[in-house]
Structures are given as C-alpha cells and as structure tokens.
C-alpha positions in Angstrom: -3.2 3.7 25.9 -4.3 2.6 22.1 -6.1 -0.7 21.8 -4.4 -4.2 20.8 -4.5 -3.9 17.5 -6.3 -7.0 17.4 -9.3 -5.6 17.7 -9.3 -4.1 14.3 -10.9 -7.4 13.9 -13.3 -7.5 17.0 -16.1 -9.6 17.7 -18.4 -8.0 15.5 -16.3 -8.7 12.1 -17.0 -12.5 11.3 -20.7 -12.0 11.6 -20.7 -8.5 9.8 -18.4 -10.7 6.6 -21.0 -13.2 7.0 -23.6 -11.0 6.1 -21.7 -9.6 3.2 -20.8 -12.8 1.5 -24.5 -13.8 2.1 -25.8 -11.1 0.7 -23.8 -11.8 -2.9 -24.3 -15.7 -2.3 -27.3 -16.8 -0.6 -26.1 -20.5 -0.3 -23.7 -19.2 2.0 -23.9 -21.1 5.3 -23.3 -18.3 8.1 -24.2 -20.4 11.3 -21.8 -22.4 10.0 -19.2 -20.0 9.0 -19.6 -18.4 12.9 -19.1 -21.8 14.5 -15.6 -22.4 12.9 -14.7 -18.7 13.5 -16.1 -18.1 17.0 -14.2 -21.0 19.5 -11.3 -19.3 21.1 -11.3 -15.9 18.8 -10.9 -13.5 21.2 -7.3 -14.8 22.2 -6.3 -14.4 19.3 -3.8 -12.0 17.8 -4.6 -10.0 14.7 -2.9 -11.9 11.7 -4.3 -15.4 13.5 -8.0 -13.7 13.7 -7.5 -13.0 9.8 -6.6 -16.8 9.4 -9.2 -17.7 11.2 -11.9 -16.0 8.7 -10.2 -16.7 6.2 -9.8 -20.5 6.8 -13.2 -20.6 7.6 -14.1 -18.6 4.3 -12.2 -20.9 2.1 -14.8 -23.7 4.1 -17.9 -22.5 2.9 -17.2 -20.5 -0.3 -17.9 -22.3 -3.1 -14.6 -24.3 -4.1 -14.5 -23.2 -7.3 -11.7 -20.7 -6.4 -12.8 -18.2 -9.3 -16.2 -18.2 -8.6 -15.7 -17.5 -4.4 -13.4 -14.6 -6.0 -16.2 -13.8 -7.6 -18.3 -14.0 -4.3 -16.1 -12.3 -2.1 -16.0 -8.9 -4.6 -19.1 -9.2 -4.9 -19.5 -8.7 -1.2 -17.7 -5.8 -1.0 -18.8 -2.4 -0.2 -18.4 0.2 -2.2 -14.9 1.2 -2.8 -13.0 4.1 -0.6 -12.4 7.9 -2.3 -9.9 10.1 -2.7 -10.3 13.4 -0.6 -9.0 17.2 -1.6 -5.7 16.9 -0.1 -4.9 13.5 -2.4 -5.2 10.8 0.9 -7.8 7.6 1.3 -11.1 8.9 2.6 -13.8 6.0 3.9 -16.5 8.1 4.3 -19.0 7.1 7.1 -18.6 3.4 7.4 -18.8 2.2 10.5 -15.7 -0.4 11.0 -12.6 -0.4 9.9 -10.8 -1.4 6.6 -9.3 -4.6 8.2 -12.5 -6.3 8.0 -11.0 -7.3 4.2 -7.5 -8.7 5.8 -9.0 -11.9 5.4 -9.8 -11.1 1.6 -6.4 -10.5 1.3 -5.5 -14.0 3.1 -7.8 -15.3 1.1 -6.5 -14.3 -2.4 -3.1 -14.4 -1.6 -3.1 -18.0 -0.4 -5.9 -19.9 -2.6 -5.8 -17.5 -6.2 -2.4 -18.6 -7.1 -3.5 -20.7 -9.6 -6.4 -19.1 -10.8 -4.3 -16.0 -12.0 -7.1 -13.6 -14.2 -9.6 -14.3 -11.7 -7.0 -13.6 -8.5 -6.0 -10.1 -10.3 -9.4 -8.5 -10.4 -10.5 -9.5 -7.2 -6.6 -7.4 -6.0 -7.8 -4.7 -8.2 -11.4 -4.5 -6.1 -9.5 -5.0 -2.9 -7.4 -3.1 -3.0 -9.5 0.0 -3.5 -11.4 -0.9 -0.3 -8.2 -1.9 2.2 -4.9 -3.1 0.2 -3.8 -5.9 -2.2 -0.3 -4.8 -0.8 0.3 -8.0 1.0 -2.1 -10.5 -1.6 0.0 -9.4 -4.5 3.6 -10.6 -3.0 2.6 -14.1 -3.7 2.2 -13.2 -7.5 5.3 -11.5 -7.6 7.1 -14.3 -6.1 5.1 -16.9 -8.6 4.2 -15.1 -11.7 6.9 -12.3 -11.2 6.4 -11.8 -15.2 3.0 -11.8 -15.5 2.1 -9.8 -12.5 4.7 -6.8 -13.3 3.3 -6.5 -16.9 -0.4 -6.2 -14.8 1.5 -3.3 -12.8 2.9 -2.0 -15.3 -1.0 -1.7 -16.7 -2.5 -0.5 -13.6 0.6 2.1 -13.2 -1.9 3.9 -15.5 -5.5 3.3 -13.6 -7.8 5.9 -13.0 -8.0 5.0 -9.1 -5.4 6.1 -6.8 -5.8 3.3 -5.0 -4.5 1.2 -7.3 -1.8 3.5 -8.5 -0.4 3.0 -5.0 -0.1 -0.9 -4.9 1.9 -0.4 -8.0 4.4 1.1 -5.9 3.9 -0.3 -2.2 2.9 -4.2 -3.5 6.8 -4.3 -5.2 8.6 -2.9 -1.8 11.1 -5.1 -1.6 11.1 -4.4 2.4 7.4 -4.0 2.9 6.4 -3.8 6.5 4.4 -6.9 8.3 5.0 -9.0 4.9 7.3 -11.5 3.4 10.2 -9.6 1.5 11.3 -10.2 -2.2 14.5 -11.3 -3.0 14.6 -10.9 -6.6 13.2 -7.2 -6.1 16.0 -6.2 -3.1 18.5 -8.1 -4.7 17.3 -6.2 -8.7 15.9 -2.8 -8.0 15.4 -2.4 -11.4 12.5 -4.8 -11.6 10.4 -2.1 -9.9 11.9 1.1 -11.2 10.1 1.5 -14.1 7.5 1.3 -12.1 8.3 4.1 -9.8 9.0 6.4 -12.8 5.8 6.2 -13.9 4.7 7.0 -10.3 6.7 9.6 -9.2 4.8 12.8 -10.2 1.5 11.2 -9.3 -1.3 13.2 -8.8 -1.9 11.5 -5.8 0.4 12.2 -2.2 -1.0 8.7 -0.9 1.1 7.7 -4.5 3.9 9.5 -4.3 4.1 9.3 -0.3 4.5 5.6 -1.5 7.3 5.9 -4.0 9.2 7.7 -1.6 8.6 5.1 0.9 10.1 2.6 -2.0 12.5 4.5 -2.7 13.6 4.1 1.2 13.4 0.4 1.1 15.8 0.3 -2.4 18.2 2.6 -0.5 18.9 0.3 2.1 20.7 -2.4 -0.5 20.9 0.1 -2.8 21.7 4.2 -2.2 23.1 4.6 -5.5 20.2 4.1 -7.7 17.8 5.4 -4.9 19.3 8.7 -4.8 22.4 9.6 -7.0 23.0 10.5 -11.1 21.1 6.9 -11.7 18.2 7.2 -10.0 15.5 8.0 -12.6 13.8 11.3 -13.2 16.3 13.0 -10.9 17.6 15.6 -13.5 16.0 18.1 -16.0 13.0 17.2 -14.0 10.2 19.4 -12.6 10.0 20.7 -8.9 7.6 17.3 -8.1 10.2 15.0 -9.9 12.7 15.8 -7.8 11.3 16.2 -4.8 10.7 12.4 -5.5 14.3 11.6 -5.5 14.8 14.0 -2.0 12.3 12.4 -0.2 14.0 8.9 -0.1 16.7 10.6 2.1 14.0 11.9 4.6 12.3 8.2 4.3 15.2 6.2 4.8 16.8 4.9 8.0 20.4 4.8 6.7 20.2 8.8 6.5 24.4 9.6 6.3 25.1 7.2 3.3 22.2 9.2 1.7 23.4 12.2 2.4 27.0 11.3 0.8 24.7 10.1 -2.4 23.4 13.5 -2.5 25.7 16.1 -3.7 23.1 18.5 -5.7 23.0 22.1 -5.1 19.0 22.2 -5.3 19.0 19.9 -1.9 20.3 22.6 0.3 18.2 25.5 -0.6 14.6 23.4 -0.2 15.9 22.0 3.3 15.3 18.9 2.8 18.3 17.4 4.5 18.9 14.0 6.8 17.6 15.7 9.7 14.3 16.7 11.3 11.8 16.9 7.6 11.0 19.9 6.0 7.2 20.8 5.1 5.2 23.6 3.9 1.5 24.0 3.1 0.6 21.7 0.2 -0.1 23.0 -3.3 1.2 26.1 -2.3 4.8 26.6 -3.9 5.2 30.0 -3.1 4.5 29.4 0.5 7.0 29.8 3.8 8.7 26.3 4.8 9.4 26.0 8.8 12.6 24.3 9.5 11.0 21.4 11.6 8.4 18.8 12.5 8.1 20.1 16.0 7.1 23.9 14.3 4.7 22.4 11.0 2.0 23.6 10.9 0.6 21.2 7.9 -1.5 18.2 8.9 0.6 15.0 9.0 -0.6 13.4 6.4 0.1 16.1 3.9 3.4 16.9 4.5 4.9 15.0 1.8 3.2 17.3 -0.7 5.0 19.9 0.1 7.6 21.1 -2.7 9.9 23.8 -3.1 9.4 27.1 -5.1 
C-alpha cells in the first residue's frame, strides 16, 4: 500500500528548510521556526503541513516581502535537469520536490503585490518543484501582466519553465483553484500553446496535450477541430499535438465527432486504449495497446507516427 501522501512532507522537512533559509540568511531564527511548525504536525494532512511552513516562514522571514523572496531562492538547491528521453531528472537528492510546496504557498499568497520580485522567485521554483499552483494567483490578479511574462518564458531556455507556460494557464488544473476567465476564453491561453506544441521537450508537450484536455471539456471545438491551431499543413509533431487531446480528455465520444481527419485513423490514435511506439523513432512498429507497450510510461507521449 503507497504511503499518505502526507508524508511527502515528513518530519524531517521543517528542519531540513530551516537549514536552507539559514544558510542564505543567517538571522534566520530556526528554533523558532521549529517551535511554530512542530505542535501537532504529524496529524496533519499534506496541503495543511505546507501551510504550516509556510505560515511559519512568513513569521520569521524578513517582512520585506521582496527581500524573503530573495531569501527563499536563495535557499534553493540547485535546479532539477532534463534527462535523454525529454522528462524532469533530480539527480541524487535525497527528499522529495515537495519540500518547496511551501515556496509555492508562500509566493502565491504574500508576492501579490510585489509583482517583479514574486515572478523571479516562480521562475527559480519552478525549475526545482512547480510554480504551477503560485502562478494562478497572478493570473487571476495581474491576468495582463502575467500572460505577457508567459508569453516571454514560452521562449526560455529551461524546460521547466516552458512547461508552466502551458500547465500554470490550465483552466482545470488538478488540486488547484480553476480560472474562469481562461475556461470561460480559451483563447487567452492558445497562443500560448502554439508556441508550445512542437516543444522539444515531452514533459512540454505531455503538458499541452494535458491543456488541451482541460479546454476540450468547455470547449471541443477549438481543442480539436479546423480551429484548433497548428492542426493543418503542420509536421508529424504538430499534429500529433492536436490528437493527443482526444487520448487526454475524459469526454472521449464528443472528441471523436470533432475529429473527422483521415491522418487520425492510420496512426491509431483513436478514443480508446492509447497508442505508443518507441520515442524518436518514426519508422518504428506501434502496438495497438497500453496493456502490450513496451515504451516506458513516461515516454509514451513522444511517440509519433511515420
């Protein structure tokens, strides 16, 4: 049986984020820190043990909020790679990436108006854990503002934050708030997603096709059908792009009825059990089914037709 998953934050998290922060800040109080964290943590659920730290963070940070932005990216470790295959790889480090969910409570709940200074500490997060959840706040404040930043970081070197691009504007993000203005105005985000969808990446593109999935829910027209952007004249990638929202998206039959194009049927991706064939190889034989793949999980949705 898996563990709770609230012990992705376990008993030895405060006191290991107390030794980062004091190493960046040495006025840092950690006995203190551990005496507001400690009472009653271990009956605590996940999200109310990120709280917790991150209450008790906001305590004895320095309350200049730019400057304990500052502090807390300074604290970090350094950020996670990118492996072979196009997925997150964190090396050797010996806890998980949910040690920064209370960065993330942190930024998302006291950076609001310290906008410049809130951004670049995302932008570190993010490559550690994910800004995902810290930048729905932004979107919902400074919707303007933080989509011409996304629009920017659409471009970044780091894969990392090529995905929050796409998984930050889900309009039906798991675990977090959902945005009206984005489920009710897709096209908010689809510019976005254009410049996403033949990412070098498969974390980024696994991500746009996740999107894409949420959009199709309120939306299967311009998720998949002649509006949906990059669909035609596109290379094998592109449109794999616009396929995979099918596979992705709960509502499978309206899909299917949005998706009349002959070059579905031949690469087998259909509303049924997914399609997958060795990645990067385009000249390599599919297998009909999950059960019979014999790609790793995590790179199936690399796989594109010949």
């Amino acid at each position: 049986m898996a563990e709770p998953l609230k012990y992705l934050l376990n008993d030895t998290v405060p006191p290991r984020i107390a030794a980062m922060v004091r190493r960046a800040w040495r006025k840092f109080d950690t006995t203190a820190f551990l005496q507001q964290v400690q009472p009653g943590y271990e009956s605590l659920e996940l999200m109310a043990r990120g709280q917790r730290i991150a209450h008790a963070l906001q305590a004895h940070l320095p309350q200049d909020v730019p400057r304990a932005l500052g502090v807390l990216v300074d604290s970090m470790d350094p950020s996670m790679g990118i492996d072979a295959a196009g997925e997150p790889d964190a090396g050797d480090r010996p806890y998980s990436a949910f040690l920064y969910l209370p960065h993330s409570i942190y930024i998302g709940t006291h950076g609001l108006p310290h906008f410049e200074a809130a951004m670049a500490a995302q932008h570190a997060l993010t490559q550690r854990f994910t800004a995902e959840f810290s930048i729905r706040p932004y979107l919902l404040h400074h919707q303007g503002a933080t989509l011409a930043r996304l629009r920017d970081w659409a471009q970044d070197d780091n894969a990392h934050v090529r995905r929050l691009v796409s998984e930050g504007t889900r309009p039906r993000l798991p675990w977090a708030p959902r945005l009206p203005a984005f489920q009710n105005n897709p096209q908010l985000a689809l510019p976005l997603l254009d410049a996403l969808k033949d990412d070098p990446s498969s974390y980024v593109r696994r991500s746009v096709a996740n999107h894409l999935g949420d959009i199709a829910k309120d939306h299967p027209e311009l998720a998949v059908g002649p509006r949906a952007p990059g669909c035609r004249a596109r290379p094998p990638r592109a449109r794999l792009w616009c396929a995979t929202a099918c596979v992705f998206s709960s509502n499978a039959a309206t899909l299917a009825r949005s998706m009349p194009w002959a070059w579905v049927t031949p690469w087998r991706w259909t509303c049924g059990p997914r399609a997958c064939c060795p990645p990067a190889h385009a000249s390599a034989t599919r297998c009909a089914s999950r059960s019979n793949c014999t790609t790793p999980r995590r790179s199936r949705s690399a796989c594109w037709p010949t």
